[in-house]
Structures are given as structure tokens and as C-alpha cells.
N, C-alpha and C positions, 0 to 999 in steps of 0.2 A: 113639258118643255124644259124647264129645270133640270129634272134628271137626264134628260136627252142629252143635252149643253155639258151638264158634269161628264157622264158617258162617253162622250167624244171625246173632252180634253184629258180625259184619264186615257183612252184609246191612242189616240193623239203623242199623248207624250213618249206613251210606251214603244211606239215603232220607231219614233224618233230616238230615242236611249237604246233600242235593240238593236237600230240602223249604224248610231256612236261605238258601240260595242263591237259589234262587225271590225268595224274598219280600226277601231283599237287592237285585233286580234284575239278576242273574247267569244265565248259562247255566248248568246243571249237568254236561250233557254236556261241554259245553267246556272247563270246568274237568276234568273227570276225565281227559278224552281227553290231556291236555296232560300231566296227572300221570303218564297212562300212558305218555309221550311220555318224560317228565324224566326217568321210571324205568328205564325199559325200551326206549327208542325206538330208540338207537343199542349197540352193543357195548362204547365207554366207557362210557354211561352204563350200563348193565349193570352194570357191573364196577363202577364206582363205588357204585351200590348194594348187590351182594355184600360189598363190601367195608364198607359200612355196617351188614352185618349182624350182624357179630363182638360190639361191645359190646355190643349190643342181646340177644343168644343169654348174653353171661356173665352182663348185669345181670341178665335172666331168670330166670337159673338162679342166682343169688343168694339174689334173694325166694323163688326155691322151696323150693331148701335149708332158709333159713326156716320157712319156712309148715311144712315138713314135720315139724318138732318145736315144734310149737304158737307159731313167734313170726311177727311182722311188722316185715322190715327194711328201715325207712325210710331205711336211714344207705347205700344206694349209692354216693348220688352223692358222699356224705363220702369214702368207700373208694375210690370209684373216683376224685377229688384225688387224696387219699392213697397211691394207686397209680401215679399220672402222676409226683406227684413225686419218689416215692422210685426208679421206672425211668429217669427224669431223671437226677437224682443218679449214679446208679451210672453211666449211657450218656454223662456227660461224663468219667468218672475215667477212670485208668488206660490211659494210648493206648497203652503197651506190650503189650495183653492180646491175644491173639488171640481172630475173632469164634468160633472153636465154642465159649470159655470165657465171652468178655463177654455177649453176648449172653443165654444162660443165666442169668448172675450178674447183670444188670438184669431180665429178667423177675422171677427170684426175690426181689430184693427189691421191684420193684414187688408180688408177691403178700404180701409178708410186709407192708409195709405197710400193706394194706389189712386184711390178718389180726389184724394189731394194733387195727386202729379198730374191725373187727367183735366182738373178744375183750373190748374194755372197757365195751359193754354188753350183753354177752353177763355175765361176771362180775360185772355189777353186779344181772343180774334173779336169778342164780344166789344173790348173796351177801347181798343187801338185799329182794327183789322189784320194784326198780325195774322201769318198766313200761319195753320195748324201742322204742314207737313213742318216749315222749316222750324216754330218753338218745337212738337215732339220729341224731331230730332237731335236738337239741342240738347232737349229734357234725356232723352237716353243717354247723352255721355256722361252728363251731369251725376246720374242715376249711376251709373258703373261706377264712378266712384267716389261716390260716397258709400253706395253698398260696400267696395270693394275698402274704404277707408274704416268702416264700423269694425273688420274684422282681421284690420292688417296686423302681422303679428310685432311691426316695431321693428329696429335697427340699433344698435348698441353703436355701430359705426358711425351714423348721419347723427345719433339721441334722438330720433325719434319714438314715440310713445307708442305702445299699443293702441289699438282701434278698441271703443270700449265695450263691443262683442265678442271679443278674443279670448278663446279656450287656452288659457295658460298652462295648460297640459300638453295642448298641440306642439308645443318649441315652436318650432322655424314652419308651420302649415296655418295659412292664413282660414281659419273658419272658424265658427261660433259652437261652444256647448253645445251637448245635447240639448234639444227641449225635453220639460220634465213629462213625463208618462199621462200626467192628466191634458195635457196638453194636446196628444197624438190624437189625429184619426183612425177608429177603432177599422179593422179587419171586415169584410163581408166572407171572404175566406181567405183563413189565417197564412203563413209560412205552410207548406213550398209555395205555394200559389198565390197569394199577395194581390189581392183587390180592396182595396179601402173603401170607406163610405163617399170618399173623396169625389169619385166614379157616381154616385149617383145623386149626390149635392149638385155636380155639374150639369148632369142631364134632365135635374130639376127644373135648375136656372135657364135651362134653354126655353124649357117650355113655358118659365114665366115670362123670359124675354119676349116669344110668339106672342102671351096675353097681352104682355103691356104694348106690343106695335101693334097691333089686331083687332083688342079689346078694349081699352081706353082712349081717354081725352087727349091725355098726354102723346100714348104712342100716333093718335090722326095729327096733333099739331108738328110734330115731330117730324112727322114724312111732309106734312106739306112746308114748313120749312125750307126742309131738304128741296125738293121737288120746284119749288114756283114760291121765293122768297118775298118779293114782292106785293104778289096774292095775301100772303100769310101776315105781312105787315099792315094791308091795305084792312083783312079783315079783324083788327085788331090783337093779332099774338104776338107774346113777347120773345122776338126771334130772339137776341141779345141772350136774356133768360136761358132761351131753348137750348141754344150754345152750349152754355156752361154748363145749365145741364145734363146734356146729352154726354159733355166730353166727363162732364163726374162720373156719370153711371157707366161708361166705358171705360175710365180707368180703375173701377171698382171692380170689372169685371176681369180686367189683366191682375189689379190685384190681387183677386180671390183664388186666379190660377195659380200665383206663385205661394199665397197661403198653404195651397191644397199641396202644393208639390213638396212645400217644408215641411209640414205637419203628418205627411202623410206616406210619403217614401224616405227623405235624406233625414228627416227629425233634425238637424244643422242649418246651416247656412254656408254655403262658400261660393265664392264669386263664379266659380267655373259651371256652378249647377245649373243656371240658367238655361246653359245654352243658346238654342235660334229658336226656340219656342215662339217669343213675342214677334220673332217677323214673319218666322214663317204661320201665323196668326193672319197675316194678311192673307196670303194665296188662300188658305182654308176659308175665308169669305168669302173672295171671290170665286171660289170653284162653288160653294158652297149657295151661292147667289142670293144671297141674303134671307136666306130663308132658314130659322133654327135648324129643322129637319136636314136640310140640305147639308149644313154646316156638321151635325151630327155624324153625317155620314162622310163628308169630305175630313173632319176630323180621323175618323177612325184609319182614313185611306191614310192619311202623314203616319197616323201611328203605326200602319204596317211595314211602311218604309224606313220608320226611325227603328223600329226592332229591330227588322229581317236584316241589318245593313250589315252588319260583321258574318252573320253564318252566310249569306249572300259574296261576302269577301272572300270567306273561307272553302266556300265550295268550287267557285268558279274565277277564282283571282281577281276580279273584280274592284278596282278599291273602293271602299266605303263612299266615298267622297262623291263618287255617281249618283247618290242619290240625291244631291243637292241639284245637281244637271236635271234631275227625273223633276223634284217638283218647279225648278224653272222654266222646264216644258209646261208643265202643267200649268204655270200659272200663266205662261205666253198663251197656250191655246184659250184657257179661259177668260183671258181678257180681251181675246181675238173679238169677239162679234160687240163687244163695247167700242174699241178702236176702228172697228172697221165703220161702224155706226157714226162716228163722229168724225172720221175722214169724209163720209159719205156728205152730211152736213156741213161738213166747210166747203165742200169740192161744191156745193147746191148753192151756199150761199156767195161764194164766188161768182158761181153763174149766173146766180140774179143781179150781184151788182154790177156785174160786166155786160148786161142787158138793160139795167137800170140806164147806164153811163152810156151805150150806143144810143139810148132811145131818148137822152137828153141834149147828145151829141147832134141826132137827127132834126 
């Protein structure tokens, strides 16, 4: 059923963006053909898209975590800053360390990082009811800039200071040092081709994410939480607890994305690297329907679309920017049968109270 639901709203989106194309004066074949070209056409480019598939697999699995004890976590892309930076941080210190230890010890605080952003409004809907969309959201502006403050290069004009990540090499370009060499994520195969180990750290993490909602205590209270709060209160769990966290180990998980992507491809930091990674983390759940596997493979689809998007521009005029149109289809048709679902329940429970009210009226 899962793959059915994905399948459609991949189908789905695509006749709708072929239909936009159309009537913009565009080929649609052309366009696609060339995407498939960007993605897929040669063996770097392959790899390069594997390799873009890692963040897209953790943010995934972030929101899912999430969802799966009733929240919605908007704050990725905060966490997943928060994660760049602080695996930053640590992959410039210490050049005495060797890499089996540095290594490790930047990953971990890029998770911890990120675990921090997810845990403070995780504790807030815990301890106040703050609602989790509107702190996230918060939390991500918050997050731009301070990331974007760590590594500002300063102004001679205003006297303000440099950011205390700032590559005094750079002049006037806002980004951090290299990280040192012990630091990086080794190759699985090396230049032209370029897949890190980063790639299968994340497809690890999926499948322990599966164990822990599937195979454990934790992952049953977790859903039922989510699911029937109440129940979960009445049968002694610590929903409050659950909350926090649930939203720790999903901002651990957008942290670990933006670790993976400094350590691993830019070896820097700069505010621009980010990109939509962390929101479009969302759609990749939801097509992905909360199921690792699912997630795995809706990942890899973003990833085709974020490569193929300039040879797709170049082949068929296209501009890039369609592809944002493609996965906003996508993520409209995938959230179709949830929306429909719950218009269907309010239009039922209408109809019961307006039966309830005749039959009181009588």
C-alpha cells in the first residue's frame, strides 16, 4: 500500500509539472530526459546523486521520528545548521587527535547539537504546551543566524568583529576553515566519483531507526503516544518524557545530516550550504510514509531531482526552479489521502451532531 501511495504521488506530480511545462512553452520530455541525464546519465553523476541522498534519508527520518509521537518537526533545517556547526567546530580543533578518535568526536557533537535544538522545543510543548510547529519555526530563524553569526567575516565600517569561525584567509567570504583531514569522512570511492562513508552511516541509521519503532519499549510507547495520548497517560507512560524525547533524537537526526554534509562533501561551513535540505525533510516523510524503507527510497527520488536540475535546465530551457513546483506536487498528492481522510471525519462528525441536535430538537 505504501509503495502504491509513493507511486501515485510521484505519477501524480509528474503529469502535473509536464502539464505546467506545456503550457509554459517547454518540452516535457526534454526536460525530464536531461534530469534523467543530470541524475543518472554518467557514473559521477550517479554517485553524486547517491551521495545526495544521505541528508535527505536523515531529515526524513527526523520528521518521522516526530510524527510518530504525535509532533511535527519543523525545526530541521535549524538542527541541521546547528549540526554543521557544531561538527565544524570540533573538525577544526585539536590537530593532534587522530582520525579513529576526531572523527567520531565531530560527528558527535554535530548530533549533540542538533539534539539540543530538537530538545528545546521538545521541553517546551512538554512543560508549557507550546505548540512544536510554531517553537521549530522560531528555532530555525534563530538558527540561521547564529550559524550565519559564527562565521561572519566582520565590517571595518559598522566595527563589528568577526564571527569566531571565520577563515581569516577568506577577506570579505563569510565561511569557516577547512576541517583538519582527520576530521573528514573517508571516500568509499575516491575523486571523480565521490561517495563517502557518510552514505552508509545514514542508511545504517535508518535501519536502526526501523529497530527502535518496531523492536523496542521505547519505539511501542512512542507510537502510542502519538496515536491515543490519553490511553498512554492512563496506562502509566511518561508522555511529557516521550516528547522531549522523541524531539531530542530527531533533532539528533537533522544534526547528524548537516555533520555528514560538512565532514563529508564542503569540509567548511558557510551559511549558503545548507540549502532546503531540512524542509524539504518534510515532504521526503511524508511520501515516504513513515516507514525507513519508504523514506530510503523517497530520499533518493529528491536526490534525483536536486542533481538532474541544471543539466535538465540546460537541455530543455527549463529553469531549475521547477523543480521546487515538482516536489510541491509531490508532497500535495502525498498528503492527499491524510487530508482527504480528515475532511471525510469532520464532514461525519458534523453530521452526527447535526443529528444529535435534530433528535434533541424532536
Amino acid at each position: 500500500m505504501a509503495a502504491l501511495h509513493m507511486a501515485t504521488a510521484v505519477l501524480g506530480a509528474a503529469l502535473m509539472s509536464a502539464a505546467l511545462m506545456a503550457v509554459l512553452g517547454h518540452n516535457p520530455w526534454e526536460a525530464f530526459t536531461g534530469l534523467a541525464k543530470g541524475s543518472l546519465g554518467t557514473e559521477r553523476e550517479l554517485a553524486v546523486t547517491v551521495r545526495k541522498t544521505a541528508p535527505f534519508v536523515l531529515t526524513g527520518l527526523s520528521v518521522t521520528l516526530a510524527l510518530k509521537a504525535g509532533l511535527f518537526n519543523f525545526g530541521t533545517a535549524g538542527q541541521f545548521l546547528m549540526g554543521s556547526v557544531g561538527a565544524v567546530w570540533m573538525g577544526i580543533q585539536f590537530e593532534a587527535l587522530p582520525g579513529w578518535l576526531h572523527l567520531p568526536l565531530a560527528l558527535a557533537v554535530g548530533i549533540g547539537s542538533g539534539s539540543v535544538w530538537g530538545a528545546i522545543p521538545g521541553w517546551l510543548k512538554a512543560s508549557t504546551g507550546s505548540h512544536e510547529v510554531i517553537t521549530t519555526i522560531m528555532l530555525n530563524y534563530v538558527a540561521a543566524l547564529f550559524a550565519g553569526w559564527t562565521v561572519f567575516a566582520g565590517s571595518s565600517l559598522s566595527m563589528t568583529r568577526p564571527g569566531p569561525l571565520w577563515d581569516a584567509t577568506a577577506g570579505p567570504v563569510s565561511a569557516s576553515p577547512d576541517v583538519l583531514a582527520s576530521a573528514r569522512i573517508p571516500w568509499i570511492l575516491g575523486p571523480p566519483l565521490g561517495i563517502h562513508w557518510g552514505v552508509a552511516l545514514a542508511l545504517l541509521t535508518a535501519l536502526l531507526v526501523w529497530w527502535l519503532m518496531e523492536r523496542t519499549q521505547f519505539g511501542f510507547e512512542l507510537k502510542t503516544v502519538g496515536a491515543k495520548p490519553l490511553a498512554a497517560r492512563y496506562a502509566g507512560m511518561r508522555c511529557g518524557w516521550t516528547t522531549v524525547l522523541a524531539m531530542t533524537w530527531a533533532g539528533g537526526l537533522a544534526g547528524l545530516a548537516g555533520a555528514i554534509e560538512t565532514l563529508g562533501v564542503h569540509y567548511k561551513f558557510a551559511p549558503e550550504f545548507g540549502g532546503g535540505v531540512g524542509f524539504e525533510g518534510i515532504a521526503v516523510a511524508l511520501l515516504g510514509q513513515g516507514h525507513p524503507l519508504g523514506i530510503v527510497l523517497a530520499a533518493l527520488l529528491f536526490a534525483v531531482l536536486d542533481a538532474g536540475a541544471l543539466r535538465m535546465q540546460f537541455d530543455s530551457g527549463v529553469p531549475s526552479d521547477i523543480i521546487q513546483v515538482i516536489q510541491t506536487f509531490i508532497l500535495i498528492f502525498a498528503a492527499a489521502p491524510a487530508l482527504a481522510t480528515w475532511l471525510l471525519n469532520r464532514v461525519s462528525r458534523t453530521q452526527r451532531a447535526s443529528a444529535a441536535a435534530a433528535g434533541r430538537r424532536a
